[in-house]
N, C-alpha and C positions, 0 to 999 in steps of 0.2 A: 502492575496497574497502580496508576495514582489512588489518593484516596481524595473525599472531595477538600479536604484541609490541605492540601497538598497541590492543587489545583488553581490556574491563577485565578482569580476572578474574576475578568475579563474576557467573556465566550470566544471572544478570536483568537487570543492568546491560548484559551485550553487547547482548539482548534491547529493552531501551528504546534503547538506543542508535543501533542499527537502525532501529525501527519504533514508536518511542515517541510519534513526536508526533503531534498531536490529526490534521492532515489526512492523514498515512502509513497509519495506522488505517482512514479511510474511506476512500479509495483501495484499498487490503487488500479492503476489505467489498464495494466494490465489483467488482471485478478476481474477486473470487470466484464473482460469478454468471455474466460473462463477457466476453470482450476487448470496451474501451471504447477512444472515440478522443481525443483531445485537449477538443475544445470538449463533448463529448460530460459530460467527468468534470467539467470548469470550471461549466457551464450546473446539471447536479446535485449539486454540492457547492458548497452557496450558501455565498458571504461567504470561497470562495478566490479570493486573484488569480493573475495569471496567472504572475506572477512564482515562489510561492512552488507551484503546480502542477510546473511545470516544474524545478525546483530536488528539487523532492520525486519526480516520477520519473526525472530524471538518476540523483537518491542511490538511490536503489531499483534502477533497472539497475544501475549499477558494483557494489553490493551482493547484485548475482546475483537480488533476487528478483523484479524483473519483467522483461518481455520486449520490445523494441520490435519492431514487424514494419512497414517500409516497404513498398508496393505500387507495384509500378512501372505507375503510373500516374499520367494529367494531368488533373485536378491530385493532388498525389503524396496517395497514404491511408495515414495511420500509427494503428495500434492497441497500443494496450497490454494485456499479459494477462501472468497470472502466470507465473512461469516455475515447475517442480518444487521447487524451493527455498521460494518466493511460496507453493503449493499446500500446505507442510509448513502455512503458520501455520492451515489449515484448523479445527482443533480446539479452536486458540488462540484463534480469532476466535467462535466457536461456542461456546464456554464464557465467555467475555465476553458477548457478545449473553446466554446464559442468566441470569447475574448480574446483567447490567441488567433484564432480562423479573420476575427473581425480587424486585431490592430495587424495583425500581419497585412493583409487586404489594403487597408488605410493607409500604409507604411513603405507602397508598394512602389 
């Protein structure tokens, strides 16, 4: 997790910074409609590897907005879901979807 010295200071910039890139985005989209598991996000988000899955929800937990939940159980079940932080970008992500719905439509 950044600290705020570390942050740029420019709120869009913290914002991409966070949650800018292409697969943090669908992960977001995803995790919105509800906790997903590991192979679960890999298998629906064609053309991520595993590597850059994993890298991208490590950075999004230490960044507060998503959640890991272990099950103790064998073999062990780990889910990912947003955490209240994760749930803020709601409106964010909702209003993008709109702007793609809209210039897509426009473009047609």
């Amino acid at each position: 997790m950044l600290t705020k010295e570390e942050m740029p200071a420019c709120p869009v910039a913290t914002t991409v910074q966070l949650i800018g890139s292409k697969w943090k985005l669908l992960i977001i989209r995803n995790l919105l409609v509800r906790p997903w598991r590991f192979n679960e996000l890999r298998k629906d988000l064609e053309g991520i590897s595993q590597k850059v899955l994993t890298d991208s929800l490590r950075s999004m937990e230490e960044d507060g907005i998503v959640t890991r939940t272990v099950y103790p159980e064998v073999p062990p079940r780990v889910e990912y879901s947003l955490s209240e932080l994760g749930e803020s970008m709601r409106p964010v992500i909702k209003a993008m979807e709109q702007w793609g719905i809209d210039y897509k439509t426009q473009n047609s």
